[in-house]
Chimera marker file (.cmm) of the C-alpha trace (Angstrom):
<marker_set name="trace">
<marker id="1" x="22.906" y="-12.444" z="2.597" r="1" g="1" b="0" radius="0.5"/>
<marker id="2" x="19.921" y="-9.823" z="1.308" r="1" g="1" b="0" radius="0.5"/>
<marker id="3" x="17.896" y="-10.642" z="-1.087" r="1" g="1" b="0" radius="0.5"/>
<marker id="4" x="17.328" y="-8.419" z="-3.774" r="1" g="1" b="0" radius="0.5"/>
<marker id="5" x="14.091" y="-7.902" z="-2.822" r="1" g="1" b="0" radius="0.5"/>
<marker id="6" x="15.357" y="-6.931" z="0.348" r="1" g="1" b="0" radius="0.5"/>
<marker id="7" x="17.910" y="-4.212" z="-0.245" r="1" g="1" b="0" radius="0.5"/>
<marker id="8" x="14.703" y="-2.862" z="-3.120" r="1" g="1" b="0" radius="0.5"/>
<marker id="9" x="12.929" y="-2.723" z="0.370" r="1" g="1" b="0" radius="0.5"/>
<marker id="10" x="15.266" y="-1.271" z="2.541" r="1" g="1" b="0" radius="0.5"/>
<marker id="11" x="16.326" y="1.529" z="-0.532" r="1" g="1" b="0" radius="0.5"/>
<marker id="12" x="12.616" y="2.080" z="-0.885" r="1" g="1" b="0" radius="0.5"/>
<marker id="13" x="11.894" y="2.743" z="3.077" r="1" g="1" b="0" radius="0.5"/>
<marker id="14" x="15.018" y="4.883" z="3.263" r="1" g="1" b="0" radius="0.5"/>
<marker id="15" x="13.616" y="7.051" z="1.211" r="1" g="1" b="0" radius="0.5"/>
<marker id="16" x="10.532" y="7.517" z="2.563" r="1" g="1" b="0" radius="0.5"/>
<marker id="17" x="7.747" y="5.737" z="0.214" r="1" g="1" b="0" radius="0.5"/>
<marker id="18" x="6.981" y="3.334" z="2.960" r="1" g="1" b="0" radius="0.5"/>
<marker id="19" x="6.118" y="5.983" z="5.787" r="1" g="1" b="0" radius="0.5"/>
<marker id="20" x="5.607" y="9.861" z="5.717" r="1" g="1" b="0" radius="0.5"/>
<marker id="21" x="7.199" y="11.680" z="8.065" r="1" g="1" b="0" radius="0.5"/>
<marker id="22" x="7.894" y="15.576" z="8.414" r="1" g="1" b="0" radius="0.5"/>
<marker id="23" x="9.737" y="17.982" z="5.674" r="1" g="1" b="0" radius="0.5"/>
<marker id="24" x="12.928" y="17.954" z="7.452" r="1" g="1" b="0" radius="0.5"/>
<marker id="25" x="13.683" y="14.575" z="8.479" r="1" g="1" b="0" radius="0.5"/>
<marker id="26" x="13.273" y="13.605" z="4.250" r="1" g="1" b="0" radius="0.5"/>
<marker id="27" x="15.647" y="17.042" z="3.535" r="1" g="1" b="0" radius="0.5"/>
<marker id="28" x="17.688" y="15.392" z="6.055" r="1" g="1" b="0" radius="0.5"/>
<marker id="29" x="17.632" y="11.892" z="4.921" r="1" g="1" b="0" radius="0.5"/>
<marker id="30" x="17.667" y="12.432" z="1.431" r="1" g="1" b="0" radius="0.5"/>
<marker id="31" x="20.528" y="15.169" z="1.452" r="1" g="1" b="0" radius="0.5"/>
<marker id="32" x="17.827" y="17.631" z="-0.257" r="1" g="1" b="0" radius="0.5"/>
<marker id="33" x="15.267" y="17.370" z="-3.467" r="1" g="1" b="0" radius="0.5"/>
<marker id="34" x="16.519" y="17.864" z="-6.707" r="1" g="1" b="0" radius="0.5"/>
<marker id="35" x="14.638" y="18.212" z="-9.817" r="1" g="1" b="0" radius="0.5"/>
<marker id="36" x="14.816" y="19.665" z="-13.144" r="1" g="1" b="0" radius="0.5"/>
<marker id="37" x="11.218" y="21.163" z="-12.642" r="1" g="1" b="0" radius="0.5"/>
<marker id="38" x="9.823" y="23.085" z="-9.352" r="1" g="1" b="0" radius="0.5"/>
<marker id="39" x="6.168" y="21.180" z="-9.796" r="1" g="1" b="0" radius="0.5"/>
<marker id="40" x="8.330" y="17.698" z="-9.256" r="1" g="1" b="0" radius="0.5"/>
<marker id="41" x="10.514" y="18.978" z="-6.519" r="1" g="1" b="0" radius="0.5"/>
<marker id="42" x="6.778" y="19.872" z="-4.930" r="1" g="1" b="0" radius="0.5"/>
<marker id="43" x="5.441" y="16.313" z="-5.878" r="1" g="1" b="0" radius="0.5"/>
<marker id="44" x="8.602" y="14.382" z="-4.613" r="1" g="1" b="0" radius="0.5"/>
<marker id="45" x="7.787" y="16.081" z="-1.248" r="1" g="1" b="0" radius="0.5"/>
<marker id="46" x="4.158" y="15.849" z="-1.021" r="1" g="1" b="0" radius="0.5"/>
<marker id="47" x="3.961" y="11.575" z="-1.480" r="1" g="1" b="0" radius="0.5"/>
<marker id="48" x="6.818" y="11.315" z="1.410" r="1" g="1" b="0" radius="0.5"/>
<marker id="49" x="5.222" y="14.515" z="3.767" r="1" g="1" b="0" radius="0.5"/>
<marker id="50" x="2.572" y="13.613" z="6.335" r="1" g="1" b="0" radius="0.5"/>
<marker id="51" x="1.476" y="17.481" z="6.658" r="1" g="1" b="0" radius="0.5"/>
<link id1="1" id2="2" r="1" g="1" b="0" radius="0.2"/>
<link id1="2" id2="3" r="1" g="1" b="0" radius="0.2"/>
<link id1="3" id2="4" r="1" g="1" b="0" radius="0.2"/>
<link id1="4" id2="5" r="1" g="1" b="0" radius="0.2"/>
<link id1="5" id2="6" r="1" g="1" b="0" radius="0.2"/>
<link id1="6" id2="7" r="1" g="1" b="0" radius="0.2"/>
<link id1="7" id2="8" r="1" g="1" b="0" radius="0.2"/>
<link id1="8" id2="9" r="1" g="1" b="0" radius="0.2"/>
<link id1="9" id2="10" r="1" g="1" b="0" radius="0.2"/>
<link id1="10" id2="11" r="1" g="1" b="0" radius="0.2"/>
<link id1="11" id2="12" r="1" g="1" b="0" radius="0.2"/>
<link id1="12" id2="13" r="1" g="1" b="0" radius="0.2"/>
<link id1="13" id2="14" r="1" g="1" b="0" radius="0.2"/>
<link id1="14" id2="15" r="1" g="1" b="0" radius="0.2"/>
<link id1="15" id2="16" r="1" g="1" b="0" radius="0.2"/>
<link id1="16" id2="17" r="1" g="1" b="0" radius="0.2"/>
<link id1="17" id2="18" r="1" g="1" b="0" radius="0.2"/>
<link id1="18" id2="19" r="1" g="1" b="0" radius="0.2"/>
<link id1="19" id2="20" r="1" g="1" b="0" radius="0.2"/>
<link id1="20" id2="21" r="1" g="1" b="0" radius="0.2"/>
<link id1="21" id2="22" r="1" g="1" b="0" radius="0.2"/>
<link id1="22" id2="23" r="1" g="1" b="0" radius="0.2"/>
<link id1="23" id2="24" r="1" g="1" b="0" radius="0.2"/>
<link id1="24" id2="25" r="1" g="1" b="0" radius="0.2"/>
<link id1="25" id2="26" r="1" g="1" b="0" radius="0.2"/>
<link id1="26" id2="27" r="1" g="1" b="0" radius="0.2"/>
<link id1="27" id2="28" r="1" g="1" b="0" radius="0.2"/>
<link id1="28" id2="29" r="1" g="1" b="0" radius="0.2"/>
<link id1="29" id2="30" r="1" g="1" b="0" radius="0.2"/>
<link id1="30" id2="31" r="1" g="1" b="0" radius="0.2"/>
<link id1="31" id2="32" r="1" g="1" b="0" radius="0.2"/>
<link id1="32" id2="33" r="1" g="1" b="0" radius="0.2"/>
<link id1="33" id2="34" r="1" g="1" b="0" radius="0.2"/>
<link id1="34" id2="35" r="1" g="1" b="0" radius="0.2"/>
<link id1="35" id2="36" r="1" g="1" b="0" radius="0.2"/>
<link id1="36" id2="37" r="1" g="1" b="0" radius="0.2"/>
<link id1="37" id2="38" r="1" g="1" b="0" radius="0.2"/>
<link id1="38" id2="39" r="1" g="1" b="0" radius="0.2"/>
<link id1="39" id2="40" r="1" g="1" b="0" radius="0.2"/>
<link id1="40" id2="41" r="1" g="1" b="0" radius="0.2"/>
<link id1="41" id2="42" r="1" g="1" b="0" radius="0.2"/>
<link id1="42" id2="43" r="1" g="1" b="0" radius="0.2"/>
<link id1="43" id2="44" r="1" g="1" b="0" radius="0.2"/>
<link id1="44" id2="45" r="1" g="1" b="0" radius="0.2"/>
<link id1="45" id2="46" r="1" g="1" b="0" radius="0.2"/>
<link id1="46" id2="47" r="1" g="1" b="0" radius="0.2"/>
<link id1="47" id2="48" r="1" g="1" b="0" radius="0.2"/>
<link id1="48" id2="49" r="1" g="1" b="0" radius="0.2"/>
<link id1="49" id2="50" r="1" g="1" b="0" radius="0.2"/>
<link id1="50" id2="51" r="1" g="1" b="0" radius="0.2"/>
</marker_set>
């Protein structure tokens, strides 16, 4: 049985704050980035892109 420390974990490294990786493996993984405002769509991608 998880913790819910755990599953916070696991929901927080499966979405790429743990690690950054490249622009289409987090569109991949994350089915897209949606946000009400361009500047946060931007900012959403730049703390999870390594480039």
């Amino acid at each position: 049985m998880l913790t819910v420390n755990e599953l916070k974990q696991i929901q927080i490294h499966q979405q790429h704050l743990t690690d950054k990786t490249d622009i289409h493996t987090i569109c991949h993984d994350l089915n897209g980035i949606q946000a009400q405002f361009l500047s946060n769509a931007e900012h959403s991608l730049r703390i999870r892109c390594k480039d």
